[in-house]
C-alpha positions in Angstrom: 0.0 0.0 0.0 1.1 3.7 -1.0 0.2 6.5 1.0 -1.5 9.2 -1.3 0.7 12.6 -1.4 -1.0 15.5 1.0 -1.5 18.3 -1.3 -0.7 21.6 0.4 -3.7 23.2 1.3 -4.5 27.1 -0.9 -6.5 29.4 1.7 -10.0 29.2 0.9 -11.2 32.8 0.3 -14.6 33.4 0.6 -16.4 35.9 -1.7 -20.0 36.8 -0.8 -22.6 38.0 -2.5 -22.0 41.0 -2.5 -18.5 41.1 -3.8 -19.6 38.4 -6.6 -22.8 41.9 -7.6 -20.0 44.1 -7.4 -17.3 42.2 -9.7 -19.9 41.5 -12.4 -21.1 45.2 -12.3 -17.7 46.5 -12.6 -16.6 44.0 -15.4 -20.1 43.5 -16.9 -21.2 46.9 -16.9 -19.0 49.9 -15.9 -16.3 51.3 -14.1 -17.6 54.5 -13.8 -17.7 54.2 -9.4 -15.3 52.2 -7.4 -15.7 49.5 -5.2 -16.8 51.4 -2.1 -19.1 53.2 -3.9 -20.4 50.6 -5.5 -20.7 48.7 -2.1 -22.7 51.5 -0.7 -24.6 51.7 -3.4 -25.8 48.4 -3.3 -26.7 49.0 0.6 -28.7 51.5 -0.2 -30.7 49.9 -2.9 -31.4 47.1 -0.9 -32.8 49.7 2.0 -35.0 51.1 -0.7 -35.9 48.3 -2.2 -37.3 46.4 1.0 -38.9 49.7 1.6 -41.0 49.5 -1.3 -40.1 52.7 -2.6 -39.5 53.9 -6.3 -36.5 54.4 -8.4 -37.2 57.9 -9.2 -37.6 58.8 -4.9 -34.5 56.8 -4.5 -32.2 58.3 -6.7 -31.1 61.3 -5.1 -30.7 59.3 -1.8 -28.5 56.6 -4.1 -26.1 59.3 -5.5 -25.9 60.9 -2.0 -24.9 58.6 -0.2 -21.9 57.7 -2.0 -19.1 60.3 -1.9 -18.9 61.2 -6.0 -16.6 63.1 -8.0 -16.9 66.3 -9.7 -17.4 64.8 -12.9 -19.2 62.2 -11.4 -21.7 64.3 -10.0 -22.0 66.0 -13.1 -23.2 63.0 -15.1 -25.2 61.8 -12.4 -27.0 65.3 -13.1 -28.0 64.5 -16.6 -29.4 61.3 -15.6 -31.4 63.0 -12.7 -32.4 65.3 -15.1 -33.6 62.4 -17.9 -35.6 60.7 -15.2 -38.0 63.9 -14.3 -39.2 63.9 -17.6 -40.3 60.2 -17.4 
């Protein structure tokens, strides 16, 4: 009898739901905010959402709560402005 070889053990790192929304955003979607921004957006979306209220209420509390650049802010201002007219 051979004793099998022990394989040295790779630290397991676990990625949560969260992180796995965030990657796929940033790689599926945009760069445009970072990875903290993007973390607290997702927090706040989720508040909104389980509090049942709309996109267009919800907005100006998403963008708000993420610290945003100056030429973030600015595109984020065209957006807000294309959703009023909806």
């Amino acid at each position: 009898m051979s004793a099998e070889p022990v394989l040295p053990q790779r630290p397991q790192t676990l990625v949560t739901p969260k992180q796995t929304t965030i990657n796929g955003v940033k790689s599926l979607l945009t760069t445009f905010f970072t990875h903290q921004q993007l973390s607290r957006i997702l927090d706040t979306m989720a508040e909104n959402i389980y509090a049942n209220k709309p996109f267009k209420e919800s907005f100006d509390a998403l963008t708000a709560s993420v610290d945003l650049t100056a030429s973030q802010v600015a595109i984020t201002a065209k957006a807000r402005s294309g959703l009023q007219k909806i």
